[in-house]
Every structure is written in structure tokens, then in C-alpha cells.
C-alpha positions as CSV (number, residue, x, y, z in Angstrom):
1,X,-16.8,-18.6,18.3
2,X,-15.1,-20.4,15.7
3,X,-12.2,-19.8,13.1
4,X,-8.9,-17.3,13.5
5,X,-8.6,-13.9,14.8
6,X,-5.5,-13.3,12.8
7,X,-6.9,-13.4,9.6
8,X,-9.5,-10.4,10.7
9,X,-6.9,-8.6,12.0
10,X,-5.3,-8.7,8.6
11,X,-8.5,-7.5,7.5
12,X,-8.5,-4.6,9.4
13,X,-4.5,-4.1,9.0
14,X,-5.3,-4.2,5.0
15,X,-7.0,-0.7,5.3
16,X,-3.9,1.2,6.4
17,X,-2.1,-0.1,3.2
18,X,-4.9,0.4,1.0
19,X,-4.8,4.1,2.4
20,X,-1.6,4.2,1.7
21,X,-1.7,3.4,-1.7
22,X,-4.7,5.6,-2.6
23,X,-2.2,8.2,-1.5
24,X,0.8,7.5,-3.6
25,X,-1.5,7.2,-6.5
26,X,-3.3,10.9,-5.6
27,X,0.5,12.2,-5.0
28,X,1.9,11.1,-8.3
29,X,-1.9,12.5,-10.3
30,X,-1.7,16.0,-8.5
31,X,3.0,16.7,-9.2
32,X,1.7,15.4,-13.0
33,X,-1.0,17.5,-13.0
34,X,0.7,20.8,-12.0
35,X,4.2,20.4,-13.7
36,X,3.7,18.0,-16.5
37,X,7.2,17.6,-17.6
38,X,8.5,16.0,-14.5
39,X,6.1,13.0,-15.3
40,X,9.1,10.6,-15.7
41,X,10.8,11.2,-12.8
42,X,7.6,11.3,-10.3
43,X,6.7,8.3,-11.9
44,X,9.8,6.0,-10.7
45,X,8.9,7.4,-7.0
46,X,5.8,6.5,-7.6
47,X,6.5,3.0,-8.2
48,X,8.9,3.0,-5.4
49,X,6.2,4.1,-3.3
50,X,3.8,1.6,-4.4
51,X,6.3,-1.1,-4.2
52,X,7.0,-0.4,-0.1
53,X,3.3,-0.1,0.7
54,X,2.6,-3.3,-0.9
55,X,5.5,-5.2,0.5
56,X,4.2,-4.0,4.1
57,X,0.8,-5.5,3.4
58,X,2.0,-8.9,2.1
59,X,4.5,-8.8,5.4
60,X,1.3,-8.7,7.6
61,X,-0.6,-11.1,5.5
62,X,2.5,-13.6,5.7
63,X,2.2,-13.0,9.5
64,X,-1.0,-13.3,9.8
65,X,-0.7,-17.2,9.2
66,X,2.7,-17.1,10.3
67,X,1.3,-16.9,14.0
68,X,-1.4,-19.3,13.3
């Protein structure tokens, strides 16, 4: 068997994240949804959100050549 294990462990690692964003996005559509007015503020945590899943995923894509 040929090539690296890491990178399909990052594969696999990449759902949890993509999960994860699918749910700050469904979060952010549903508080809009029911009290329209608070758009603006929901919004910036939804960015925030967004911002530490996505920094978790490029952590363990770093790693995964990291440990190459």
C-alpha cells in the first residue's frame, strides 16, 4: 500500500468541521428566521463561529503534513 495515511485521516477529520459549519449556518437561518430584528447581532456570532470551525480544520490539515 502506497501513499500517506495522514492525508486520509484529514479526510475523514474534514467531516467533523464541515458538520460544524453546516450548523452555525442552520443556527444563524433559524434566530433570523424567528426574530428578524436581531439579524445584525446574530450575524457577527455567526462569523465568529464560522471563523473557529474553519481555523480548526486548517489546524488539522497543517498537521496532517506537519507529521509527514
Amino acid at each position: 500500500m502506497t501513499g500517506s495515511l495522514n492525508v486520509i485521516g484529514y479526510g475523514i477529520a474534514a467531516l467533523g468541521p464541515g458538520i460544524g459549519v453546516g450548523l452555525v449556518f442552520a443556527a444563524y437561518i433559524q434566530a433570523t428566521a424567528r426574530q428578524p430584528e436581531s439579524a445584525g447581532l446574530t450575524r457577527t456570532y455567526m462569523f465568529m463561529g464560522f471563523a473557529v470551525v474553519e481555523a480548526l480544520a486548517l489546524l488539522g490539515l497543517v498537521l496532517a503534513f506537519a507529521i509527514k
